[in-house]
N, C-alpha and C positions, 0 to 999 in steps of 0.2 A: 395329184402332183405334189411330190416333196420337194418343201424348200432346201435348198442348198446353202451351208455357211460359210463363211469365209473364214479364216483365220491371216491374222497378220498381228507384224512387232511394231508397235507406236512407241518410239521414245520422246519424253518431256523432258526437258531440262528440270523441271522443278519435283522431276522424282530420281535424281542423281546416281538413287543404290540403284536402282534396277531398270529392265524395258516389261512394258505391262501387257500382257498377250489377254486381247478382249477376244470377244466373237463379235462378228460385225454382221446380224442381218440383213436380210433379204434386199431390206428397204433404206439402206442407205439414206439418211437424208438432210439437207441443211438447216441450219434454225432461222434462218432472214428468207424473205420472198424471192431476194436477186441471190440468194448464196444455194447451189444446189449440188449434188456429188458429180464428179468428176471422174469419169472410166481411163485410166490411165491410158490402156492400150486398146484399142479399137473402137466399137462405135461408142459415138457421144450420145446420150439418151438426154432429152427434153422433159425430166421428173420434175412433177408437181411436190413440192414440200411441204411439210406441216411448220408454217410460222407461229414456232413458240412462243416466240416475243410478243404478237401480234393477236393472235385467232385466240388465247385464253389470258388475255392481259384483265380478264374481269372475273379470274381464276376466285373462287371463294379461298379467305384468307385464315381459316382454319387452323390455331397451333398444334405444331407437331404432340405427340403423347411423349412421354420420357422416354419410352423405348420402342423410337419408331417403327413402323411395320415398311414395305416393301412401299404402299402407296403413297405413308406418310412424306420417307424418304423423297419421291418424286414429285411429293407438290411439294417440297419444303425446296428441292433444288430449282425447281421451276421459282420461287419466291425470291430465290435467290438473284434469278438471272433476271425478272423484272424489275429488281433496283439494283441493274448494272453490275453485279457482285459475281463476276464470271468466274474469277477464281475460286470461292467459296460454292457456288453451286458445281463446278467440275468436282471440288473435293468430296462433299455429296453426294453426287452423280456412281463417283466411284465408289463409295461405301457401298451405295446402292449394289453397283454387278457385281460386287466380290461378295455381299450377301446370298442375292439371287440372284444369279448367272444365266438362269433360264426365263428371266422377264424380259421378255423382248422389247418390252416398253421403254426401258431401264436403259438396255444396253443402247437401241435409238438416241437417248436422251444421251446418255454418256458419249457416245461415238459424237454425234454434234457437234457436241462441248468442245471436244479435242480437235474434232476440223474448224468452229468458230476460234479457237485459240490458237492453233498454229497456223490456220490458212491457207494450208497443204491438202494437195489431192490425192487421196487416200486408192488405192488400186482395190475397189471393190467388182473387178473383171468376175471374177468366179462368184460372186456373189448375186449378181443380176443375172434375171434372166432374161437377156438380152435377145434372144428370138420370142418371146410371150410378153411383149407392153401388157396386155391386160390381165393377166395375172398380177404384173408389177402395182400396177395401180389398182387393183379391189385389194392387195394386200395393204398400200396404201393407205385407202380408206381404211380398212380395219381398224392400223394403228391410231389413224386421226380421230374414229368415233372413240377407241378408247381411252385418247390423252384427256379428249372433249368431256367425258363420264366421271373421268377418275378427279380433271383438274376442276369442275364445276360442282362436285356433290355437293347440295343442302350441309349448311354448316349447321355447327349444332345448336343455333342461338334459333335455327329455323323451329328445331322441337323439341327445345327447351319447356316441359311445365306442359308437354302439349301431346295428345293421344292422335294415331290412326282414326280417322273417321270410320264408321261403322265398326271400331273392335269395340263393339258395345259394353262390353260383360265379361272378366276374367276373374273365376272365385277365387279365393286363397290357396284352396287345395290345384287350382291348376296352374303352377310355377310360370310358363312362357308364354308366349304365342310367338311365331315367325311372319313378320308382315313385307312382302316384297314391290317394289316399286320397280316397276319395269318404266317407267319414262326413265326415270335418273340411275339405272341399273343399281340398285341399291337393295339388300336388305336386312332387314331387321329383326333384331330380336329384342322383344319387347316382357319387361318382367317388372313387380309389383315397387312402386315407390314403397318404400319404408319412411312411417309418421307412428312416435307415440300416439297414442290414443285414437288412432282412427279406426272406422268401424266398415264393416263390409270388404272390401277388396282396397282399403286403406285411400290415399290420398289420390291416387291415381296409377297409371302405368309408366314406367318410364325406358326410354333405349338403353339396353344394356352392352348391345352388341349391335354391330353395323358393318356391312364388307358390302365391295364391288361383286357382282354377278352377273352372269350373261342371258339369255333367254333364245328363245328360236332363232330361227335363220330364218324364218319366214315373219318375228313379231310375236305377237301375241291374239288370243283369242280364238283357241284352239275348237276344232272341227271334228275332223276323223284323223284315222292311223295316217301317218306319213305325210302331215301337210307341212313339219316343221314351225306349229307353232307352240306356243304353252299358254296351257290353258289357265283361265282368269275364274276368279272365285275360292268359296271358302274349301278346306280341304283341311286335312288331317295326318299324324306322322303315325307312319305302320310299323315301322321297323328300323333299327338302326342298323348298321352295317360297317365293321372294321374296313379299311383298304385293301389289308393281306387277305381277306378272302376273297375281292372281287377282279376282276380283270382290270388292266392297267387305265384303260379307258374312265374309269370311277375313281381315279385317284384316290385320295387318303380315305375316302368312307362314302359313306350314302345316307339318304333316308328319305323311304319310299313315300310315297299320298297316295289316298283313295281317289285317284282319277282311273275309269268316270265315276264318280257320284251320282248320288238317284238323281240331282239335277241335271248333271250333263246327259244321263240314260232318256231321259224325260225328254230332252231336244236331239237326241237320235245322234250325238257325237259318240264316236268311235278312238279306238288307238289305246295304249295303256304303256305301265311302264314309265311313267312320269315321276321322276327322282329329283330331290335337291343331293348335289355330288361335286367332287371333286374333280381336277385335271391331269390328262394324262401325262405321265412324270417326263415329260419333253415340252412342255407347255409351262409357264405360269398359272397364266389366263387367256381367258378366250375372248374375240370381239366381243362387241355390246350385243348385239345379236347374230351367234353361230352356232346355235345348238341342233339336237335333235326336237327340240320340246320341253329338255330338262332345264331348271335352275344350276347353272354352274360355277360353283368357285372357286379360288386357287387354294389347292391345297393348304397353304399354313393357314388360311379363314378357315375353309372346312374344318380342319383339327380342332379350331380355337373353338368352334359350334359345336362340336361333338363331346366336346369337353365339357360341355352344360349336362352333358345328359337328358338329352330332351324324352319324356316318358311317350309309350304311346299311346295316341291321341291330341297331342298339342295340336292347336289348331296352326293351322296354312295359311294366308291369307295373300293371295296373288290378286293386285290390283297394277290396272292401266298405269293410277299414278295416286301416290297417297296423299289426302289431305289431312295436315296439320290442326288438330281443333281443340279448345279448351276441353279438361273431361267433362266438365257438363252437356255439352252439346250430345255425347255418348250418354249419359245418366240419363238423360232425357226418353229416349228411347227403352230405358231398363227394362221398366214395368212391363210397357205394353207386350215385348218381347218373351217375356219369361214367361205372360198369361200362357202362353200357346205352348209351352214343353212343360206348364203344370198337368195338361188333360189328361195323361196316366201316371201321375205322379203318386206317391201314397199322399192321403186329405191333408196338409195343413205341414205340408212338408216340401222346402222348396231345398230340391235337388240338382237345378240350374249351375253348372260349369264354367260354361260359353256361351255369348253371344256375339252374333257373327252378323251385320246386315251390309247390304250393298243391293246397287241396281245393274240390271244388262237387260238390253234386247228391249228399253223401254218396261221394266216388270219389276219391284220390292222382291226382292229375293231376302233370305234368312237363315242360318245355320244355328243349330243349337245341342249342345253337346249335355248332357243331361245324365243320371244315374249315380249308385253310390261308385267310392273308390276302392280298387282294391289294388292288390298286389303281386303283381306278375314278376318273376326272378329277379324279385326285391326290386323291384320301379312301380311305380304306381300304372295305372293304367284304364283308359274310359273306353265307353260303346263308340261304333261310329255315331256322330252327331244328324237328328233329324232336319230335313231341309222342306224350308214353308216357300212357296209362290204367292204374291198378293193377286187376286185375280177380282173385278170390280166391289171393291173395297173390302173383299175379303182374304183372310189369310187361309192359303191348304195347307195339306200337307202331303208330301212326295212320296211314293215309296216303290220299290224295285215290284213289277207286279209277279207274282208267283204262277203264274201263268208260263209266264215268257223265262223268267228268271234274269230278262237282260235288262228289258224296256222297263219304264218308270211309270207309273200312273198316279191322278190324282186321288185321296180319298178325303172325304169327311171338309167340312167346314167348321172354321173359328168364327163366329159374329163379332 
């Protein structure tokens, strides 16, 4: 089912030159509990609204960057309208749709604005779909899970000075990692603090980059082909991928991961095809969870991420939910991890990359990306990364069995 737009002429007295032709969504809605849209001509619908004032009044208080982005824009008009600044937040509001016209979030907020300010019932007849209540309301939700992601993210004082727990280990020679937090739809990209004089992989790691993302329609902690969810653990980037060569559906770019992995082969999950990508050019963004599986962003993030150049191999790092931790807490960890991707290492020669640790399913799990660099059409570029199981107090290690060529087995022990 395609949503249907509306199109209508709202005039303000306080924009004199002209009248301002918005598009007015699906979902129509008010900003107060007791204030909700109004069907001019025919039936009256009983819509639940998202209270802006109300439901994210403990919105994180994050300043805007100087040259706000599309999200900035809508928590900074949201800031606005919690200290009563209605004026100033419509002004906003509006920069907002006239930048991106196709955030549906944006336009929600803006159209509010202009019914909380004039009072006026806005003829959104053709806009509702007034034979299907429950389409109206899971579109509903949608928007409310994504004001709720966008207007709550971890501010940055949350991981200020402070690493992804288990991104153990990133050499110098490997510029990123991408760490994604599917609680708070959030992720990251993570590259080397710079310090005179430091040694190893320098002071620490720090976020360079950060965008809202969506994940499954079903969650996370993926199974087999077609359950709709995205799967959790460490991972790797194959390939990048311009927009213009992909179908519309991939928006601005792509870039694929080794899902399954010999870990996921090892527990018998199926499905492939697993991309962080862009949105289809009729979209912004998508709920917090509407995917097929894949990591989704809106287009102008994705470009902004592509723009790094991420080489192939950078690690992936898909977790439930990131924790924040001094880099020690990771350094801690170094040694013992690196012993286990020395055993075919040349003697006396630590060629260690990545380190990657996390638990699931009750089990120490481990990735480790290992080997010299080379240079593939001028980008650097690494092996897939080895994956270790702890199994009673010892570490394996995984691999695709040549047998089957699909299935994963264990070999060999580390004491």
């Amino acid at each position: 089912m395609r949503f249907v737009w509306c199109f209508a002429w709202i005039k303000q007295s306080a924009w004199a030159h002209h009248g301002l032709l918005v598009f007015l969504i699906v979902l129509p809605l008010g900003l107060l509990p007791d204030k909700s849209w109004e069907v001019v001509a025919g039936q009256r619908l009983n819509l639940h609204v998202i209270p802006w004032e109300t439901q994210f009044e403990n919105a994180s208080a994050q300043e805007p960057p100087a040259q706000p982005d599309a999200e900035s824009l809508l928590r900074e008009a949201h800031r606005r309208l919690l200290k009563g600044q209605r004026a100033e937040a419509l002004g906003i509001a509006q920069e907002l749709v006239e930048r991106h016209p196709n955030f549906q979030l944006g336009q929600l907020l803006f159209a509010d604005l202009l019914n909380l300010t004039s009072d006026q019932p806005i003829d959104a007849r053709s806009a509702l779909h007034i034979g299907e209540p429950g389409v109206t309301q899971q579109r509903l939700k949608q928007l409310n899970d994504e004001a709720r992601q966008r207007l709550t993210r971890p501010d940055a004082a949350v991981y200020a000075g402070k690493e992804p727990e288990g991104l153990v280990y990133l050499s110098p020679k490997v510029p990123f990692a991408v760490v994604v937090d599917a609680l708070h739809s959030r992720l990251y990209l993570m590259g080397h603090a710079s310090s005179e004089g430091a040694q190893d992989a320098g002071p620490g790691l720090q976020v360079i980059f950060e965008s809202y993302m969506s994940v499954g329609q079903r969650g996370i902690g993926k199974q087999q082909r077609g359950d709709g969810k995205t799967p959790l653990g460490a991972y790797v980037v194959q390939k990048s991928y311009p927009g213009h060569v992909l179908p519309d559906l991939y928006g601005s770019g792509a870039l694929t991961l080794n899902y399954p992995n010999e870990l996921d082969l090892l527990d018998g999950k199926t499905g492939s095809g697993i991309w962080i990508h862009g949105s289809p050019s009729d979209q912004y963004a998508q709920a917090p969870e509407s995917t097929d599986g894949c990591v989704v962003l809106s287009n102008p993030d994705m470009e902004a991420l592509l723009k790094f150049q991420l080489p192939a191999g950078t690690p992936v790092f898909i977790l439930p939910q990131i924790e924040w931790v001094p880099p020690q807490k990771n350094k801690n960890l170094r040694d013992p991890l690196k012993a286990l991707g020395q055993n075919n290492a040349i003697k006396g020669k630590d060629d260690t990359l990545a380190l990657l640790s996390w638990q699931a399913q009750g089990r120490k799990m481990a990735a480790i990306l290992s080997g010299s660099e080379a240079s593939v059409m001028g980008q650097p570029s690494w092996a897939t990364p080895s994956y270790w199981v702890e199994q009673a107090h010892q570490w394996r290690a995984v691999s695709v069995s040549a047998s089957t060529g699909a299935r994963s087995s264990i070999k060999g022990v580390v004491r």
